[in-house]
MIPA-677369 format. One line per field, with one value per residue (C-alpha): residue in three letters; residue number from 1; chain; x, y, z. Coordinates in nm, 2 decimals, padded with zeros to 4 digits. Last residue first. Example, Ala and Ser with C-alpha at 12.3 -4.5 7.8 and 13.67 -1.06 7.14 Angstrom:
BEGIN
r = [SER | ALA] $
k = [2 | 1] $
c = [A | A] $
east = [01.37 | 01.23] $
north = [-00.11 | -00.45] $
up = [00.71 | 00.78] $
This chain:
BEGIN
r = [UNK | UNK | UNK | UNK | UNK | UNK | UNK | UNK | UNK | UNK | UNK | UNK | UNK | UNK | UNK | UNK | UNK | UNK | UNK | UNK | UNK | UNK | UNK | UNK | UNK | UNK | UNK | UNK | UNK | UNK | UNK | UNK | UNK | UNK | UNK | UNK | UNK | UNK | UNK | UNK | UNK | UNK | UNK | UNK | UNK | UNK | UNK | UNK | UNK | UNK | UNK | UNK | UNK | UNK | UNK | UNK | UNK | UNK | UNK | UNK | UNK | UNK | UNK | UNK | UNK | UNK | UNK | UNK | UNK | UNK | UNK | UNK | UNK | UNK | UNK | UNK | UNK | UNK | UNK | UNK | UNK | UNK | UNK | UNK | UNK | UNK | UNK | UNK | UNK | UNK | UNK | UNK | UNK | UNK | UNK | UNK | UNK | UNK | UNK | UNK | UNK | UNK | UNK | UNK | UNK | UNK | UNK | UNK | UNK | UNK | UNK | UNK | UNK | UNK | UNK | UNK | UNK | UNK | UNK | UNK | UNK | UNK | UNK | UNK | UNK | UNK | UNK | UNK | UNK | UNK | UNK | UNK | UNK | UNK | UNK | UNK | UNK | UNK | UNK | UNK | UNK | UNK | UNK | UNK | UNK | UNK | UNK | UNK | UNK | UNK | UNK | UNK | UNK | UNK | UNK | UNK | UNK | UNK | UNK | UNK | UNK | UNK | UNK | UNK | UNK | UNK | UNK | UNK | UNK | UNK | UNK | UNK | UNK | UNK | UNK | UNK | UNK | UNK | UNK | UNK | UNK | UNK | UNK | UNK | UNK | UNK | UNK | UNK | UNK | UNK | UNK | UNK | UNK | UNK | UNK | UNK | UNK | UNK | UNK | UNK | UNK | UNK | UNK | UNK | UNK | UNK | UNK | UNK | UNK | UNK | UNK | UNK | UNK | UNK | UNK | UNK | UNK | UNK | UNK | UNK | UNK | UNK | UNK | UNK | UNK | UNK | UNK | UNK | UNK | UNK | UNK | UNK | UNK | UNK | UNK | UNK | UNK | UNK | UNK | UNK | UNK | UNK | UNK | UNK | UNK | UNK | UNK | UNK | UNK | UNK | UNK | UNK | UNK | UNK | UNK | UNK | UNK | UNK | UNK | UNK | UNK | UNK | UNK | UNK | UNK | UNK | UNK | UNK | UNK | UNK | UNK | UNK | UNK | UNK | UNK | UNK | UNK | UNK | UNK | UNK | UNK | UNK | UNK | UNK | UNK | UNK | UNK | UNK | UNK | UNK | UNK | UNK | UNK | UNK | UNK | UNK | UNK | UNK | UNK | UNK | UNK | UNK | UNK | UNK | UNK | UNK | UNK | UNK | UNK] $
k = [309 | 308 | 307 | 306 | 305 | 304 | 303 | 302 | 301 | 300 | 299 | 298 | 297 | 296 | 295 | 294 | 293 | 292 | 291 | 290 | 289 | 288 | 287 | 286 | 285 | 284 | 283 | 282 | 281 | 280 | 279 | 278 | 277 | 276 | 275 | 274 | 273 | 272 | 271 | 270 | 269 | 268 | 267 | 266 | 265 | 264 | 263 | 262 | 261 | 260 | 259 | 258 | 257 | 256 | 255 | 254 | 253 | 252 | 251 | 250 | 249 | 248 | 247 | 246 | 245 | 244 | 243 | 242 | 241 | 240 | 239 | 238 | 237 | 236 | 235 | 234 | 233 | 232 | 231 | 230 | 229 | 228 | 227 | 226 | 225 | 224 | 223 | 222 | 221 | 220 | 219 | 218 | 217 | 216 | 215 | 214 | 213 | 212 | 211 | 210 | 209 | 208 | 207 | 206 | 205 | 204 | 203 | 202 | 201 | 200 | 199 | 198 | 197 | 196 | 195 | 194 | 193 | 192 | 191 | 190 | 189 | 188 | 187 | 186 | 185 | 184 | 183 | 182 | 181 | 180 | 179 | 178 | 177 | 176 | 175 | 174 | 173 | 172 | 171 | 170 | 169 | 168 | 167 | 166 | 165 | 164 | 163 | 162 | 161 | 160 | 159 | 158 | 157 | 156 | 155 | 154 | 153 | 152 | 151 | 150 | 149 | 148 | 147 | 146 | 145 | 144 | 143 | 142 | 141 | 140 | 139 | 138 | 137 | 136 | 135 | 134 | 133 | 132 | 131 | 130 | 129 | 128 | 127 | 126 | 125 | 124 | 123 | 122 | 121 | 120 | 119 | 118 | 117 | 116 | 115 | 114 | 113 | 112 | 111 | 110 | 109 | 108 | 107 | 106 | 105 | 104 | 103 | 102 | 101 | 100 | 99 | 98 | 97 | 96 | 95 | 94 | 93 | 92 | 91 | 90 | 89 | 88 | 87 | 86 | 85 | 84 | 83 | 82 | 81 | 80 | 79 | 78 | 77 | 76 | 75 | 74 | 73 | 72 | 71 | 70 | 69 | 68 | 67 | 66 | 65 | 64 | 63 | 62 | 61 | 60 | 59 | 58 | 57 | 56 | 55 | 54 | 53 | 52 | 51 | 50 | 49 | 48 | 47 | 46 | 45 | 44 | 43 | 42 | 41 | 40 | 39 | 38 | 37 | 36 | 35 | 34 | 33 | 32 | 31 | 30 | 29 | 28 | 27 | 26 | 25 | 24 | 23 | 22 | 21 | 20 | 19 | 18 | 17 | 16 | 15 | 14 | 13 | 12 | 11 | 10 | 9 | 8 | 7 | 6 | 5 | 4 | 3 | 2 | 1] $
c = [A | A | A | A | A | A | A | A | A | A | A | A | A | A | A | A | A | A | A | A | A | A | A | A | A | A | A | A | A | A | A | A | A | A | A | A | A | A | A | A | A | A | A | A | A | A | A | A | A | A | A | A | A | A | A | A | A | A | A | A | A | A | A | A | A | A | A | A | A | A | A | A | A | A | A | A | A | A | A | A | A | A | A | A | A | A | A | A | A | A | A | A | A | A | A | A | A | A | A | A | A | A | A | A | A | A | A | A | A | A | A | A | A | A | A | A | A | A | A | A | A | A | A | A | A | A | A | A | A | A | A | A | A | A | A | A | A | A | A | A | A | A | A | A | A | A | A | A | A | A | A | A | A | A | A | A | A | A | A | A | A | A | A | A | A | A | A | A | A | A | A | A | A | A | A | A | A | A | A | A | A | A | A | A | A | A | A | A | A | A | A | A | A | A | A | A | A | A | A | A | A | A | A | A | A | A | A | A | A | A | A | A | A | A | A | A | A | A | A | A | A | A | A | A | A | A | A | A | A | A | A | A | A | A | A | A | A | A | A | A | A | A | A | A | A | A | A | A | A | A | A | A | A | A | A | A | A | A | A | A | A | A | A | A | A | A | A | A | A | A | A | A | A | A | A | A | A | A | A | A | A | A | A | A | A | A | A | A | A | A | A | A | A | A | A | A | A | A | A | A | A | A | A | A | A | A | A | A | A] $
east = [01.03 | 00.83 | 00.98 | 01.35 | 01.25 | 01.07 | 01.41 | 01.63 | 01.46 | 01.47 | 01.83 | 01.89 | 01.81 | 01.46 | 01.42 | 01.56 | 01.34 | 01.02 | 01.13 | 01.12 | 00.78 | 00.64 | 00.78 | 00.66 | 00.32 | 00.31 | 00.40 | 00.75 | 01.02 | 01.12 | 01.27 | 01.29 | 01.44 | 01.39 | 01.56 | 01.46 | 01.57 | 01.55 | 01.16 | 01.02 | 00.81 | 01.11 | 01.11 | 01.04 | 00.98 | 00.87 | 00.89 | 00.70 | 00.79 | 00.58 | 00.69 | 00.37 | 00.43 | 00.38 | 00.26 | 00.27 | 00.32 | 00.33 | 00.45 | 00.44 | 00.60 | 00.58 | 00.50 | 00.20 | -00.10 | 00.03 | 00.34 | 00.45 | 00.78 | 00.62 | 00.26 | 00.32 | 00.53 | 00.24 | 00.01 | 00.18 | 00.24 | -00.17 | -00.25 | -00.05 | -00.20 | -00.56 | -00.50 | -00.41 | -00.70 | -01.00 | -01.32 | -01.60 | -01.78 | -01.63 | -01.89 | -02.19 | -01.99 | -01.85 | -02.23 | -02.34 | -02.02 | -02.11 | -01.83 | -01.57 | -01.80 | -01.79 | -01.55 | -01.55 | -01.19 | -01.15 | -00.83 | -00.68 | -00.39 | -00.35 | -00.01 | 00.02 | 00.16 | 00.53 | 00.65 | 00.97 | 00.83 | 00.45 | 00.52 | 00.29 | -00.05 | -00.09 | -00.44 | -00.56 | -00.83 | -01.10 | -01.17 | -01.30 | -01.29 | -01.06 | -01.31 | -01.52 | -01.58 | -01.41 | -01.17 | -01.07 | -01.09 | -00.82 | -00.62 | -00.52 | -00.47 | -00.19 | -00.30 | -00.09 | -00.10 | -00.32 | -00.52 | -00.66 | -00.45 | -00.52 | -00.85 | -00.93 | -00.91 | -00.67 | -00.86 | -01.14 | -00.99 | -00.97 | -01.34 | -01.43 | -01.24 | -01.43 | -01.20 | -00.88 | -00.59 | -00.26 | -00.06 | 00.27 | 00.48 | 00.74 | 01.10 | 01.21 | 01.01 | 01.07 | 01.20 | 00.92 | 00.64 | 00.78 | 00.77 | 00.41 | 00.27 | 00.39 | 00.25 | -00.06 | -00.27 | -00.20 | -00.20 | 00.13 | 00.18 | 00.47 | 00.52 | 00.84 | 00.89 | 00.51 | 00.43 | 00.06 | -00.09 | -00.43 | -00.51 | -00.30 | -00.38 | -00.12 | -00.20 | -00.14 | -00.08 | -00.25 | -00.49 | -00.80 | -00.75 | -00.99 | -01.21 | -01.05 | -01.30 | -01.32 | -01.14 | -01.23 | -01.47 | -01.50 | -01.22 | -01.12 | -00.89 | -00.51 | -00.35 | -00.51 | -00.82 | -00.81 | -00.59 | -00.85 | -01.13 | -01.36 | -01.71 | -01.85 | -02.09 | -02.40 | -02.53 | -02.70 | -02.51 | -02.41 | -02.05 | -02.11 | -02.31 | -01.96 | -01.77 | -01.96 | -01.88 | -01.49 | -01.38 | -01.30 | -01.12 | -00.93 | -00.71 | -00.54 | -00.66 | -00.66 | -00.37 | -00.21 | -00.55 | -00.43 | -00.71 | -00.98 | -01.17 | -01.27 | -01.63 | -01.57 | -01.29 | -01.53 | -01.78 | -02.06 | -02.25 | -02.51 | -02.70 | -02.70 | -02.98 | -02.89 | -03.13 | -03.00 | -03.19 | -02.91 | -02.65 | -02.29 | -02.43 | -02.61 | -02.27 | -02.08 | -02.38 | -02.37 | -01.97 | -02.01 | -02.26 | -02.08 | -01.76 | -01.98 | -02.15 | -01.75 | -01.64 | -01.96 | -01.91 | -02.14 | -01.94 | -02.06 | -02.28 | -02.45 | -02.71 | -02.83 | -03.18 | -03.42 | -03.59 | -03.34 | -03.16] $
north = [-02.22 | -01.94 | -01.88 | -01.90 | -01.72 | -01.36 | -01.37 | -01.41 | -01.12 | -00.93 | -00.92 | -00.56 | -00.57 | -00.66 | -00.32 | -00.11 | -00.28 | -00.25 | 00.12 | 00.23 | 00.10 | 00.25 | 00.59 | 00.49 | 00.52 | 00.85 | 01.16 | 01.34 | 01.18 | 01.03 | 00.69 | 00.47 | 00.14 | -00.18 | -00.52 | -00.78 | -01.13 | -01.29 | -01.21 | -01.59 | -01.52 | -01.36 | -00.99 | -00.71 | -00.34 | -00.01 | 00.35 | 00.59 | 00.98 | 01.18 | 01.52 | 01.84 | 02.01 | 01.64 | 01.36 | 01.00 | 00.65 | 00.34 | 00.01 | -00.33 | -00.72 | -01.02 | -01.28 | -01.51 | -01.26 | -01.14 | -00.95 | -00.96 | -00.73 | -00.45 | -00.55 | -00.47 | -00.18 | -00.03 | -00.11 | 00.15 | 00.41 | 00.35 | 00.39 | 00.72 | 00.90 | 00.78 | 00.94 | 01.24 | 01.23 | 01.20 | 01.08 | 01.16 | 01.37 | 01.22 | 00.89 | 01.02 | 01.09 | 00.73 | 00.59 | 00.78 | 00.68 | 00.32 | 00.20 | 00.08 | -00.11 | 00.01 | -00.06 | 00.17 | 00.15 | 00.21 | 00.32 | 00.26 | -00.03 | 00.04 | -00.13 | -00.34 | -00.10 | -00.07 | -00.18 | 00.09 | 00.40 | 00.33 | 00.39 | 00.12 | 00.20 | 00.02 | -00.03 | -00.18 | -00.40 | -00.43 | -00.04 | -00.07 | 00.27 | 00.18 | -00.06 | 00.29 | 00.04 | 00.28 | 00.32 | -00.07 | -00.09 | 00.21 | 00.08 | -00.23 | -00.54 | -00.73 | -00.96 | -00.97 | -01.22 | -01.45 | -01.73 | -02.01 | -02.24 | -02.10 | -01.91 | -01.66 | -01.26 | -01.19 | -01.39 | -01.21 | -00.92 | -01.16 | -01.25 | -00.84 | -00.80 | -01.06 | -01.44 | -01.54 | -01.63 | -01.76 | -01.80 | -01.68 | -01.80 | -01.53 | -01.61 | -01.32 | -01.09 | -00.77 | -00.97 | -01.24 | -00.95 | -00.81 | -01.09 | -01.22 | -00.88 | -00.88 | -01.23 | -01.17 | -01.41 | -01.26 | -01.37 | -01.30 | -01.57 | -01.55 | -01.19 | -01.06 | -00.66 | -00.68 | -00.60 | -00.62 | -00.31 | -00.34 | -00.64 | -00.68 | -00.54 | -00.46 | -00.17 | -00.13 | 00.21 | 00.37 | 00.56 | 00.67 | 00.79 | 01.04 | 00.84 | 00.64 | 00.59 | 00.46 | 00.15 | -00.02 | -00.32 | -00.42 | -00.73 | -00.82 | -00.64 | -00.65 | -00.59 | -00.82 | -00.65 | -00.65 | -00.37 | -00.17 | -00.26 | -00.31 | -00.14 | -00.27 | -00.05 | -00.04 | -00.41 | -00.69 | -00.58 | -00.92 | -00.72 | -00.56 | -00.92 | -01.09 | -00.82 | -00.88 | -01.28 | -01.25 | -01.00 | -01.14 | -01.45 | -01.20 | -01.18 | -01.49 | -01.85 | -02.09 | -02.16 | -01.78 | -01.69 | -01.87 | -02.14 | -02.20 | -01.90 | -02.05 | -01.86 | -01.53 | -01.52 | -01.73 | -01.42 | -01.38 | -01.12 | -00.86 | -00.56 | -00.25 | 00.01 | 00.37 | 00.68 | 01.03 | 01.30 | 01.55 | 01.46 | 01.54 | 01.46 | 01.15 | 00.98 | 01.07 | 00.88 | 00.60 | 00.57 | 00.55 | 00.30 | 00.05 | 00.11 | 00.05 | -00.26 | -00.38 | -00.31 | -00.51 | -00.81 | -00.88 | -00.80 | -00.51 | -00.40 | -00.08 | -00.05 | 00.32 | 00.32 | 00.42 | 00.74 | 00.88 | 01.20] $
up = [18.02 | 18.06 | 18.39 | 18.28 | 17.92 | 18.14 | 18.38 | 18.09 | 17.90 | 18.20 | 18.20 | 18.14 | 17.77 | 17.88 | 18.12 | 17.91 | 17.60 | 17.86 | 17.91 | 17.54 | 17.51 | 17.78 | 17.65 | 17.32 | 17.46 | 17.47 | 17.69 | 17.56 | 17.82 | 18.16 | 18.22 | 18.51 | 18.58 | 18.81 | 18.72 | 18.96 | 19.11 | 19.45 | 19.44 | 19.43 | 19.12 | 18.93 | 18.86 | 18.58 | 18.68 | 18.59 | 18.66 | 18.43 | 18.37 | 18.17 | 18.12 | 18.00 | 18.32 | 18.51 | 18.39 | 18.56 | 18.52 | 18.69 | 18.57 | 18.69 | 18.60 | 18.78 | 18.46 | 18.46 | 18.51 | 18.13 | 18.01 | 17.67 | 17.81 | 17.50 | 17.56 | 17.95 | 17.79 | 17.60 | 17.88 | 18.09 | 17.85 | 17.75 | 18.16 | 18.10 | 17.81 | 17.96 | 18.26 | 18.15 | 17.88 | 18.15 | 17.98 | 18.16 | 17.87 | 17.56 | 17.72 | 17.53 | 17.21 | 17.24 | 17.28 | 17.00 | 16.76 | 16.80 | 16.54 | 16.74 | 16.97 | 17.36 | 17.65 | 17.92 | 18.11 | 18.49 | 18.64 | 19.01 | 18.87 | 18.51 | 18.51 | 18.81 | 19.11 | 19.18 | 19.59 | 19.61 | 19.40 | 19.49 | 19.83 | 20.00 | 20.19 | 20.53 | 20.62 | 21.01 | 21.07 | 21.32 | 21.30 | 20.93 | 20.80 | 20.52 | 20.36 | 20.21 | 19.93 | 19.71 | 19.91 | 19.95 | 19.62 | 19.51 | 19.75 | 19.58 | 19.79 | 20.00 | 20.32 | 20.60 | 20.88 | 20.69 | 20.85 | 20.72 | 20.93 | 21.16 | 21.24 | 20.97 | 21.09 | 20.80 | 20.58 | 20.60 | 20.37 | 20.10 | 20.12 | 20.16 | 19.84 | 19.62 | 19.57 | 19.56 | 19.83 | 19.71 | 20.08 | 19.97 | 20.29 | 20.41 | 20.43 | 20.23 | 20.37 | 20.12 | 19.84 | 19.83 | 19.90 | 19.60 | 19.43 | 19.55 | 19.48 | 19.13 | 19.08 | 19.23 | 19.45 | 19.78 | 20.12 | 20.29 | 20.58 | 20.82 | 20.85 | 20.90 | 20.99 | 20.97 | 21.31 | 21.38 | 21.59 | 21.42 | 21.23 | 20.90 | 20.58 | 20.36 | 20.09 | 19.72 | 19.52 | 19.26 | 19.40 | 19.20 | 18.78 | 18.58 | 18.38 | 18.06 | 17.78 | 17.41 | 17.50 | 17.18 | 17.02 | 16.69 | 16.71 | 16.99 | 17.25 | 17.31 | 17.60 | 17.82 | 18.07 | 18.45 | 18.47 | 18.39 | 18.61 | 18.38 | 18.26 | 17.96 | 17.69 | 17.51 | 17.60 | 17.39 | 17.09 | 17.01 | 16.99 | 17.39 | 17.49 | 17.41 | 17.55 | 17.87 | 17.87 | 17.81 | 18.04 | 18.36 | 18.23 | 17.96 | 18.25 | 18.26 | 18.16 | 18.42 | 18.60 | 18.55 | 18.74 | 19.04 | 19.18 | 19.35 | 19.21 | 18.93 | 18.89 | 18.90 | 18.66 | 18.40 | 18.39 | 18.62 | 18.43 | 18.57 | 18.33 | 18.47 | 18.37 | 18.23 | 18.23 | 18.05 | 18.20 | 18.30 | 18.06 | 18.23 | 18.63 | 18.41 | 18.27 | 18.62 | 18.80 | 18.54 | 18.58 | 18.94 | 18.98 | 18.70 | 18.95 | 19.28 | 19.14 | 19.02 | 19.38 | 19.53 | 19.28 | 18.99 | 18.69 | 18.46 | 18.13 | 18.13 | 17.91 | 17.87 | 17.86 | 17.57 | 17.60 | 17.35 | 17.38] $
């Protein structure tokens, strides 16, 4: 083991502190003695946050800066939040580790008591949330609210006109920020077989260079392979619907007694449109794949060339 520290490259934010925390306290509980220091970017994502991501570039927004340090080998691996990262990666670098998954689902906020058989405002920034918020409450106003967790969750308690009356965010943060046990709000998971998470929503992803086998080898030990099977179904068939920030699309899968089954869906942005299926099969990405062809051949294509156009 060498006395040099593990660099440990992650965004700035209190949910992306908490995931670079976690993965070094899993990474010394499986190599007592190894040290690892953090090292801070603010990455384009972070800094336009006055408008939707689709506006200004997409995912790769958040990832851009650390996997620039990661090839000038300025850091030894990234930490994401998985479904933060495009489909495709540059060049010399790999997901070489998936840690066992959180919760996938997303959660309204409202203040305690709220009704939210018709909310006015639903702030959310998402796509996929905005759809399915847009076919749940169809006269709802998207209010497209940006920013860390604890600035979203805010908005809820805004004076008008800033105000939200429900605000839509992943569970897996507000756990892991231990949010939940805020008594001035109130958290209402959704059924992850009606309202269908992003793909990769609850995982992490280590990025490292293809060809740093010691850092790899390190990372074997927290690498969960269930969860990696099914985030790579997932991401298969957001490559497979060439889904992005700009298209409301998501996929969750799952393994069970050796079966995968993932559920999926395409919409349009204002929710009066979707094409929903499920398939269960052999675990791989080819069941990911299969389902975004279902899902295309089922109108989705039409859906994905209206809004592109």
């Amino acid at each position: 083991m060498t006395d040099k520290p593990l660099r440990i490259g992650t965004r700035g934010s209190a949910l992306a502190l908490w995931q670079a925390d976690h993965v070094a306290a899993e990474l010394a509980e499986a190599h007592p003695g190894l040290r690892t220091e953090k090292v801070l970017f603010k990455t384009a994502g972070d800094r336009f946050l006055d408008r939707p991501l689709a506006e200004v570039g997409g995912k790769g927004l958040f990832t851009k800066e650390l996997e620039e340090s990661l090839l000038a080998g300025e850091i030894d691996l990234a930490v994401h939040s998985l479904k933060d990262m495009p489909t495709t990666l540059p060049e010399g670098l790999v997901l070489s580790t998936i840690p066992v998954r959180a919760d996938v689902r997303d959660c309204l906020v409202t203040v305690p008591g709220a009704t939210i058989d018709a909310p006015a405002i639903v702030g959310t920034a998402s796509l996929r949330r905005a759809c399915l918020a847009r076919a749940r409450w169809p006269n709802a106003h998207i209010e497209a609210i940006r920013g860390n967790v604890g600035t979203r969750l805010d908005r809820v308690h805004a004076e008008p006109p800033r105000r939200c009356d429900v605000v839509v965010l992943a569970m897996a943060g507000l756990l892991r920020l231990e949010l939940t046990k805020r008594e001035d709000l109130e958290f209402r998971p959704l059924n992850p077989e009606q309202w269908i998470p992003a793909v990769s929503q609850g995982a992490l992803a280590i990025e490292t260079r293809s060809g740093d086998t010691r850092i790899r080898d390190l990372l074997a030990a927290i690498h969960h392979p269930d969860t990696a099977t099914c985030v790579t179904a997932e991401r298969a068939f957001l490559r497979g619907v060439e889904g992005d920030c700009r298209v409301p699309v998501g996929a969750h899968a799952t393994i069970d007694r050796g079966t995968m089954r993932i559920r999926g869906f395409i919409g349009t942005p204002d929710g009066s449109a979707m094409v929903v299926d499920t398939l269960m099969g052999a675990p791989g990405p080819e069941l990911g794949e299969t389902l975004a062809t279902r899902l295309l051949e089922a109108g989705g294509r039409e859906m994905l060339r209206a809004l592109r156009a």
